[in-house]
Every structure is written in C-alpha cells, then in structure tokens.
N, C-alpha and C positions, 0 to 999 in steps of 0.2 A: 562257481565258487560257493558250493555248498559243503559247511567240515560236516563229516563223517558220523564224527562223534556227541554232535548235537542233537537234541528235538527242534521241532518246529510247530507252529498252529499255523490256523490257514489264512491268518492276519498276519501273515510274514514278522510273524518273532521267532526268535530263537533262542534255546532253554537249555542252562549247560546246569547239570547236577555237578555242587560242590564235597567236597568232605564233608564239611560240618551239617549237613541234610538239608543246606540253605539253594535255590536255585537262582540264577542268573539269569538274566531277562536284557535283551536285546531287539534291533531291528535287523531284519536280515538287507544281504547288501540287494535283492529283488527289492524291498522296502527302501532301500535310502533313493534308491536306481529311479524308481517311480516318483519318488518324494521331490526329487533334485537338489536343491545347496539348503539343508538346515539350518538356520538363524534361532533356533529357540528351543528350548527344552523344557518345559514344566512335567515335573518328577512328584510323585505322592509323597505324601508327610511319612516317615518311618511310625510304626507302629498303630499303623493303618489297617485294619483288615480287609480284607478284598475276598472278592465272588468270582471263581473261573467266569469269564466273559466280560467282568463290570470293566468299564474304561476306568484306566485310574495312573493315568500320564496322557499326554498331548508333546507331538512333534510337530514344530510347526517350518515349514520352507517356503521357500519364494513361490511356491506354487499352492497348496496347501495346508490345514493344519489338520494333521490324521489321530485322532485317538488309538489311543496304545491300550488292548486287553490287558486284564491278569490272567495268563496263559493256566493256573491252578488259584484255587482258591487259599488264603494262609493269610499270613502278616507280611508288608514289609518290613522289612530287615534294615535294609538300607538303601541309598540313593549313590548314583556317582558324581561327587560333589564338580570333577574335571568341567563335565557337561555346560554347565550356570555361564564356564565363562568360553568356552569351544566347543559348541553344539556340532560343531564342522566336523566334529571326530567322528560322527553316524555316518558321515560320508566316507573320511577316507579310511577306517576300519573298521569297518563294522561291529566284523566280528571279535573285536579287543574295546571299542565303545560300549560299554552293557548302558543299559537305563536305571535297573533297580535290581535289589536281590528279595526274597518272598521264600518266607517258613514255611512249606506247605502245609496246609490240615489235612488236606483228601490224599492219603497215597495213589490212589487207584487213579486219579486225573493224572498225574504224569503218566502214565501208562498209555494215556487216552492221545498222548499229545502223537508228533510226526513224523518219521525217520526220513533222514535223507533223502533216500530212496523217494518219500512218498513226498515228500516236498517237492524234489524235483522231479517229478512227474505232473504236478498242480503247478509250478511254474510254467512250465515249456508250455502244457496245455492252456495255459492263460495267459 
C-alpha cells in the first residue's frame, strides 16, 4: 500500500505536492504498522519555520513516541486540526490522515525526496 503518486523520506513520511505550492505531510502506513494504535498527536505551531530534517511533530503510540521530520525546509502552513481529538486516524488511513502542510523555500529538496518505487524497495529491504 504504497500511492504511486506520492514522495516519501526514509523516516516513513509521505509528501503529496498540492496546487497551491503547499505540500502535505503524512506518516506512511509502514510508519503507523511499526508505531501500533496512536493515542496522541503534537503538531508544530503554524508559521513555524522548519529545516529539511529538524523534528517538528511527535506521534506518540502505546509503543512509542517517534518524532516526525520536516521532509523540506519552508513554513508551516497548517496543521490537521481532526488529529487533537482522533489521533487513530494515522492508523486507519494513513494516507487521508496528513499531519501538517509546509510552504517550501528549497525547491530542489522536493526533488531530493522518494518515489514509490524507491520507498518500496527501502521497505521490503528493512
């Protein structure tokens, strides 16, 4: 269950470019699969700036609590408010639960990020 038409990094996020130049930030379902049942979501303050790699969210499950990269460096944008009160939605959709959305600055870091393909290949093998 890897879409096609996403990127990914190799901290099992997943990065869906919108119209407006804003991108979408997610965990992938390898990411919730590993995490187990989420109980908790702390999301960045909007208009945040963030550094491709800086942790700037926390998921946390009955198993553990995983910091969440900025997959590109930019501003958040916004948060998914749903989260605060059904963290559970990482689990049963992943890929329709996003975490945040982030204005990029670097064009050239989306480029850098994972196709499918190469995700799931860093899956299987790990």
């Amino acid at each position: 269950m890897i879409p096609p038409d996403l990127k990914y990094t190799p901290s099992h996020q997943w990065v869906r470019a919108e119209p407006d130049g804003t991108l979408t930030v997610g965990i992938t379902d390898h990411a919730q699969d590993q995490l187990g049942d989420v109980v908790y979501v702390q999301q960045p303050e909007t208009g945040r700036r963030v550094k491709r790699g800086e942790n700037c969210a926390v998921v946390e499950s009955v198993k553990a609590a995983s910091d969440i990269p900025a997959p590109v460096s930019g501003e958040i944008v916004a948060v998914n408010p749903a989260l605060a009160d059904a963290p559970q939605q990482l689990n049963e959709e992943p890929y329709a639960a996003w975490l945040f959305r982030v204005r990029p600055s670097e064009a050239a870091e989306l480029a850098e990020l994972m196709t499918a393909a190469a995700y799931k290949t860093l899956t299987a093998g790990g």
